[in-house]
N, C-alpha and C positions, 0 to 999 in steps of 0.2 A: 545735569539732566542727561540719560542715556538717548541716543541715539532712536529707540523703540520709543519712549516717552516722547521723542520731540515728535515724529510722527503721527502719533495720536494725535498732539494736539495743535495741529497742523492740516490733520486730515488726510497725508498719506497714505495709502494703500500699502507700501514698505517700507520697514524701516532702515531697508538696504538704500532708498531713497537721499538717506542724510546721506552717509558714505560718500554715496558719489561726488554730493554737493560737496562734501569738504575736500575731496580731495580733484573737484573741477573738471567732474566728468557729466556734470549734469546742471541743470540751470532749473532757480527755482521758476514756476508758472507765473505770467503775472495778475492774473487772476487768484492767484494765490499771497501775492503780499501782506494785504492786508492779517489776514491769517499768523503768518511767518511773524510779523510786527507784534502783533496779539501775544504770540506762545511764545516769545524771546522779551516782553517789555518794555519795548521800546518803539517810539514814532513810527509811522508806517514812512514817511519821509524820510527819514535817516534811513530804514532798512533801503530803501529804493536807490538811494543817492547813494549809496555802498557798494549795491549788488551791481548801479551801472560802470561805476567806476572799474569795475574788474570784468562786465559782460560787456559792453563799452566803452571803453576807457576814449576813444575819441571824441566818442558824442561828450561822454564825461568830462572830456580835456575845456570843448569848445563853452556850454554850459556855467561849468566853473573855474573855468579861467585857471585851470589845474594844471602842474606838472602832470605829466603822463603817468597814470598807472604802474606800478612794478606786475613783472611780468611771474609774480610769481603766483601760484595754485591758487584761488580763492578761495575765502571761509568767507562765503556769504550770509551762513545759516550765522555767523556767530557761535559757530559754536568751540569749544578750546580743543586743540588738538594735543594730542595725546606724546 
């Protein structure tokens, strides 16, 4: 799915929008998850417990009982990097 295509169907205004989310210059809304959930096929729960782990990874830590997060760029859209 291109970049322009997840947008649409997402509802973003641009598709410059994904961009930045893959490469962790921008966080999805959360009034928008569900949505994200929707246009990716997967649980709106999984998307959420994903996107905190990398926008939270503390909270994420305490919650799930988690090693900490890797500190590296999020792809929270799910989406594959190139």
């Amino acid at each position: 799915m291109s970049q322009r295509q997840l947008a649409q169907l997402v509802g973003a205004e641009y598709y410059t929008f994904i961009s930045q989310l893959e490469t962790g210059r921008g966080r999805i809304p959360p009034d928008r998850y569900r949505a994200w959930a929707d246009a990716l096929g997967i649980p709106a729960k999984d998307l959420v417990r994903n996107v905190m782990r990398f926008y939270d990874p503390l909270t994420y830590e305490i919650l799930f009982d988690a090693e900490p997060a890797s500190r590296t760029p999020p792809n929270p859209a799910g989406t594959h990097r190139a």
